[in-house]
C-alpha positions as CSV (number, residue, x, y, z in Angstrom):
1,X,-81.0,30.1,14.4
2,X,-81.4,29.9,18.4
3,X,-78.1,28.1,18.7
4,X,-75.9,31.3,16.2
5,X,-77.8,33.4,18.9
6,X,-76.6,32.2,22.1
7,X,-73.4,31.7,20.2
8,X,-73.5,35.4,19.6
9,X,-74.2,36.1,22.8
10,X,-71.7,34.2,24.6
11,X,-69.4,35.6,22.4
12,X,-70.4,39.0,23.5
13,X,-70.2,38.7,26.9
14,X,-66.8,37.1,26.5
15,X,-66.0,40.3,25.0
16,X,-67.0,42.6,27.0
17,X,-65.5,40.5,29.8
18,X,-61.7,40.7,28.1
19,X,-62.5,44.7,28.2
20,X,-63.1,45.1,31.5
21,X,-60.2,43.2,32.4
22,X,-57.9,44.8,30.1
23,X,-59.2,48.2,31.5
24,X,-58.8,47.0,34.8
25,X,-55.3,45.8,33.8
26,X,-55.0,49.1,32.6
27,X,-56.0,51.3,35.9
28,X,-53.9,48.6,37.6
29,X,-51.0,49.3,35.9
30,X,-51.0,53.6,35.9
31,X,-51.7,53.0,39.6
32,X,-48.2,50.7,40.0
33,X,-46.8,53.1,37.7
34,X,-47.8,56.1,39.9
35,X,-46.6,54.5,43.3
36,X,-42.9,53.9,41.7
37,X,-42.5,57.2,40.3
38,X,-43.5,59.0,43.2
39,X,-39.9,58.7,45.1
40,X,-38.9,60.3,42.0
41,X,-41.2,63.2,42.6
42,X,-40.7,63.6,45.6
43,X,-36.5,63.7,45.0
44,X,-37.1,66.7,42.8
45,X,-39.3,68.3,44.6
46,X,-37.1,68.0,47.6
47,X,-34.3,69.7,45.7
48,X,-35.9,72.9,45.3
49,X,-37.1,73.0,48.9
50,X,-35.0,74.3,52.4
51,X,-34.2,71.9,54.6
52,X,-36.6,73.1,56.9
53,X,-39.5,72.6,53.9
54,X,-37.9,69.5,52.9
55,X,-39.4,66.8,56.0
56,X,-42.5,68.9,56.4
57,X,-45.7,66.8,56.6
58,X,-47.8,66.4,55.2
59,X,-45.6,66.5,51.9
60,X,-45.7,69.8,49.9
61,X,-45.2,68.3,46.1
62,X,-44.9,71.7,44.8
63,X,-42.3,74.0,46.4
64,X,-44.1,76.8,47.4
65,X,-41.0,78.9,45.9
66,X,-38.5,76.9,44.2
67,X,-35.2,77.6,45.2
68,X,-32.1,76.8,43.2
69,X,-29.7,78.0,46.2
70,X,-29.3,74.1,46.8
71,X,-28.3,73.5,43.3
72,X,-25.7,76.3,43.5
73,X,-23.8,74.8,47.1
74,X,-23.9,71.5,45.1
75,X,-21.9,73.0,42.0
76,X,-20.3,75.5,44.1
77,X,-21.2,78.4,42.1
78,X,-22.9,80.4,45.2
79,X,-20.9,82.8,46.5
80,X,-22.7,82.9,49.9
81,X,-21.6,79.4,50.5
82,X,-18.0,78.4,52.2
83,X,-18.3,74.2,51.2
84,X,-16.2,73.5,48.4
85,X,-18.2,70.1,47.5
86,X,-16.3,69.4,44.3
87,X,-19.2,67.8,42.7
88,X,-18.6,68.9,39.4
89,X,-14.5,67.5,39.6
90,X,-16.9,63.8,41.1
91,X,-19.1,64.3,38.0
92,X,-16.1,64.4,35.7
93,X,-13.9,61.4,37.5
94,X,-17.8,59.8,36.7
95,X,-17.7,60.4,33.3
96,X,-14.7,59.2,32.6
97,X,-14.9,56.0,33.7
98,X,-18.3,55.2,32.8
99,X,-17.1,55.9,28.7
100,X,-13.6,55.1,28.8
101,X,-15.4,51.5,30.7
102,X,-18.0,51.4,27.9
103,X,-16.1,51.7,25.4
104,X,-13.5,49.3,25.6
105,X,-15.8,46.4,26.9
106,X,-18.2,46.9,24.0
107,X,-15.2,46.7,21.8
108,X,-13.9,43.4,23.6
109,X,-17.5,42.2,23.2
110,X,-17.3,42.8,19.8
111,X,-14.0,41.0,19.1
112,X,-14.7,38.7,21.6
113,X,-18.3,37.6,20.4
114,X,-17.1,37.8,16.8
115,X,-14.2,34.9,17.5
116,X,-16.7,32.5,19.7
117,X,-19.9,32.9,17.4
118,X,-18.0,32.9,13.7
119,X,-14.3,31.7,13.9
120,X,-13.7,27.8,14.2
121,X,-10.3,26.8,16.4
122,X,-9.4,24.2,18.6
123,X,-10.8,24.7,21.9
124,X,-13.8,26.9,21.5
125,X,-16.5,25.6,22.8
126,X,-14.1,24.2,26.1
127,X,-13.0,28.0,26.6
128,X,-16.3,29.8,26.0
129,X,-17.7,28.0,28.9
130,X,-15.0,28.9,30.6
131,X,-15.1,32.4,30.0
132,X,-19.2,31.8,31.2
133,X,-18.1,30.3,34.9
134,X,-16.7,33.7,35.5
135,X,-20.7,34.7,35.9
136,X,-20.7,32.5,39.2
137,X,-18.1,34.5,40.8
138,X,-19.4,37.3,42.4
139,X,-17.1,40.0,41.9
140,X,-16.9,41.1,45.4
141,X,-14.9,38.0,46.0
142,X,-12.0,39.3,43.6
143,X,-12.2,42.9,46.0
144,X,-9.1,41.6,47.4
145,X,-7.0,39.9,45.3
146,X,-7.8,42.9,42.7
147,X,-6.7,45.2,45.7
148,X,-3.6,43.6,46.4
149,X,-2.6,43.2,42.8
150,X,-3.5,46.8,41.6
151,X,-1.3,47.4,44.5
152,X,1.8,46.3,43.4
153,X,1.6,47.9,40.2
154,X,1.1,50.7,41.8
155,X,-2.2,51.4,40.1
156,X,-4.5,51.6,43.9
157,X,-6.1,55.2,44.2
158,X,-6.4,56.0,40.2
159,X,-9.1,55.9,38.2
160,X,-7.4,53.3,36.5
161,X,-8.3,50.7,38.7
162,X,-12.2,51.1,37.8
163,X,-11.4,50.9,34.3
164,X,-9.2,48.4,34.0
165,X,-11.6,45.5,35.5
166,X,-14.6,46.6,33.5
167,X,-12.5,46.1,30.1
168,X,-13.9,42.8,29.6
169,X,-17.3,42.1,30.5
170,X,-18.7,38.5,29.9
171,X,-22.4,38.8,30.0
172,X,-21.6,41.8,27.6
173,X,-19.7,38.7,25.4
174,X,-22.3,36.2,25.6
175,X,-25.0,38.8,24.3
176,X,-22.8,39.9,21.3
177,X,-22.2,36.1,20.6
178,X,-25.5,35.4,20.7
179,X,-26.5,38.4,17.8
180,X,-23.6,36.9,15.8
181,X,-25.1,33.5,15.7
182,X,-28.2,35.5,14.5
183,X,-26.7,37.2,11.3
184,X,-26.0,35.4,8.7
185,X,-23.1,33.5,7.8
186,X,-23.5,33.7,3.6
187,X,-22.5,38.0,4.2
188,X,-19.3,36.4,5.8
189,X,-18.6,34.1,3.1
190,X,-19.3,36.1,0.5
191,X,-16.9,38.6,1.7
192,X,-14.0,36.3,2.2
193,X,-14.4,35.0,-1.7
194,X,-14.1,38.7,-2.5
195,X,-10.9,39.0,-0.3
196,X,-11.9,40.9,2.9
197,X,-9.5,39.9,5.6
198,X,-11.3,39.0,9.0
199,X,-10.8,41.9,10.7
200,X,-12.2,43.8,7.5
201,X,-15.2,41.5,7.6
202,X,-16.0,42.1,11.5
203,X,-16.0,45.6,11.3
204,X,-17.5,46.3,7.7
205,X,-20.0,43.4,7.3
206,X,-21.0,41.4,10.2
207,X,-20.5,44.5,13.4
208,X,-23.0,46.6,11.4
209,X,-26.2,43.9,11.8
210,X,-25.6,43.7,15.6
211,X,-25.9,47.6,16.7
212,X,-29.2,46.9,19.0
213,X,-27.1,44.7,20.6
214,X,-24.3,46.7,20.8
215,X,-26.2,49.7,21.7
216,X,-27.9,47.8,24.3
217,X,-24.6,46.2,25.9
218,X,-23.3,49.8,25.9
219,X,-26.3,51.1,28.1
220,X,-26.2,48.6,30.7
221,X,-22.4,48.8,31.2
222,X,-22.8,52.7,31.3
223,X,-25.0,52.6,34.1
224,X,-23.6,49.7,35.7
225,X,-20.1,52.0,35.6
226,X,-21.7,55.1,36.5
227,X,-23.7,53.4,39.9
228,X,-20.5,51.1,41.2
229,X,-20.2,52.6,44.8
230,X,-18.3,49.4,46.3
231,X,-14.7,49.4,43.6
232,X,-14.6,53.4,44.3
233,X,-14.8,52.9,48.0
234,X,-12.4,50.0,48.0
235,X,-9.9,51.7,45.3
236,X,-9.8,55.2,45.7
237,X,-8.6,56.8,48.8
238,X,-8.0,60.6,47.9
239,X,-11.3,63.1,47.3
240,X,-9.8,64.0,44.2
241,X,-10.2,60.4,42.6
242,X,-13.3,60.3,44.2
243,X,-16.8,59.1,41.8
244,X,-20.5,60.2,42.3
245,X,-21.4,57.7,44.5
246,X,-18.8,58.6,47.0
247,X,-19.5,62.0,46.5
248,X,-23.1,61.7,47.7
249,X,-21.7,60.5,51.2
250,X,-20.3,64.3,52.3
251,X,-23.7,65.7,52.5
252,X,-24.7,62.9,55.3
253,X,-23.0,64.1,58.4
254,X,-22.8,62.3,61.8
255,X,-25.5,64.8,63.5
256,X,-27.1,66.6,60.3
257,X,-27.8,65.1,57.0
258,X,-28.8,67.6,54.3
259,X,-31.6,66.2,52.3
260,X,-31.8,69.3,50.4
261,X,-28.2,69.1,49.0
262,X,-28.4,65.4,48.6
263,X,-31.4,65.5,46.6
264,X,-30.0,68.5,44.4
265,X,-26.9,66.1,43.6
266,X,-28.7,63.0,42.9
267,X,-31.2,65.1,40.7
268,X,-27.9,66.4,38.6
269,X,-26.5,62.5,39.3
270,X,-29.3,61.1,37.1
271,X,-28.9,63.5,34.1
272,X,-26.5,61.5,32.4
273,X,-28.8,58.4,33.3
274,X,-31.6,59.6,31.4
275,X,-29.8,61.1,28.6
276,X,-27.9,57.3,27.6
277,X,-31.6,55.7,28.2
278,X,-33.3,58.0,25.9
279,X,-31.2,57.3,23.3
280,X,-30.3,53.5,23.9
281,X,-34.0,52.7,25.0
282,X,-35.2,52.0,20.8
283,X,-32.2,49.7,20.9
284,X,-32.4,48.1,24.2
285,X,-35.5,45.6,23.9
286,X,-34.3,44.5,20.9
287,X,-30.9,43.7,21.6
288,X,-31.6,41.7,24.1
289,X,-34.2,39.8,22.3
290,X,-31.9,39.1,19.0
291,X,-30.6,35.4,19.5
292,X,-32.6,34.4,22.4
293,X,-33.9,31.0,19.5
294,X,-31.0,31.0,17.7
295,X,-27.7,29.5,19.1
């Protein structure tokens, strides 16, 4: 009886010990969480502020008036205002590239990861780890050979030219590969003794069981395409071709830089960002998770 007391006893401290760390986990964790999204905060706040409000100390979180006067010199839409920015002609070049870029690496992803995880040909194994060595190269060492190339086709200074290299991606390929392995290969089978062809069978059986996958391939290349600064700097060379990134530089001036503006673009900058995140982010964990035993 004395020893199933101090058991329960023990057993209660231990307990109570394993809540108060959890709840000091817990604090731990809205505190870390607080201290990254307070540049966030601060960027939004900034937006509706003057640029005389906007490096006032100590820092004013909440705009004593919100003005949207910095918004309307980004878009161009006030009147007052003689800077054309063409932000909104940057946002579109953006958009663009970002789906036209998504969508045709998920797609080679798709047919790519489909022929290394299912088909069975000579070679396969010799030229997928070939295809993986193309991780190691950093891909500011093909800057100029992609440079000089693009420039003999005569493709330099188009939009083109982001596009074109983001077609295939091979982290994208090894992720979709890996969710094939996952699905089963009895589906595949099956359909070929009812006489699917193997184009019929990728896109009507086995594509349909690897959309977190898919959906979370097509988020990271969205945002990976939407943030690329260094392939627009290197590529494009008139303002008309010119991407969001670049676009941020014309409100940094060699004696002023207008904070204001900048944060009023990058506020409008990250719209898109959140909008392919909200929708992807039920996807995202678990596509990167399917196949991680498997394969």
């Amino acid at each position: 009886m004395k020893g199933s007391l101090q058991t329960q006893t023990i057993q209660k401290k231990i307990f109570s010990w394993n809540r108060l760390l959890k709840a000091l986990m817990t604090v731990l964790l809205i505190l870390f969480a607080l201290y990254m999204i307070l540049p966030f905060v601060w960027m939004i706040s900034a937006s509706f502020k003057t640029e005389k409000d906007v490096m006032a100390v100590p820092i004013e979180w909440i705009p004593k008036t919100f003005n949207l006067n910095n918004y309307k010199r980004v878009l161009n839409i006030d009147t007052k205002s003689t800077t054309n920015y063409h932000f909104l002609l940057a946002y579109w070049n953006s958009i663009q590239v970002s789906v036209v870029s998504t969508l045709c690496s998920v797609f080679s992803a798709a047919l790519a990861g489909y022929a290394f995880a299912k088909l069975q040909f000579r070679g396969a194994k010799v030229i997928f780890i070939i295809y993986l060595a193309q991780l190691m190269v950093p891909s500011q060492l093909t800057l100029i050979p992609r440079f000089l190339f693009f420039s003999q086709i005569g493709l330099n200074n188009t939009l083109s030219a982001l596009i074109l290299p983001k077609i295939v991606s091979v982290s994208a390929t090894f992720l979709v590969r890996q969710a094939y392995i996952s699905s089963p290969t009895e589906l595949r089978e099956a359909a070929k003794i009812d006489g699917a062809g193997e184009f019929l069978i990728w896109w009507k059986v086995m594509t349909p069981l690897v959309k977190p996958t898919l959906a979370a391939v097509a988020t990271v290349e969205f945002l990976a395409s939407w943030n690329s600064y260094l392939d627009p700097l290197v590529f494009l060379s008139d303002w008309e071709k010119r991407t969001l990134p670049l676009a941020l530089n014309q409100f940094i001036g060699t004696e002023v830089t207008q904070y204001n503006l900048i944060m009023a673009a990058c506020c409008l900058t990250v719209v898109p960002v959140f909008i392919v995140f909200l929708f992807g982010q039920k996807f995202f964990m678990k596509g990167l998770t399917v196949g991680a035993v498997k394969g």
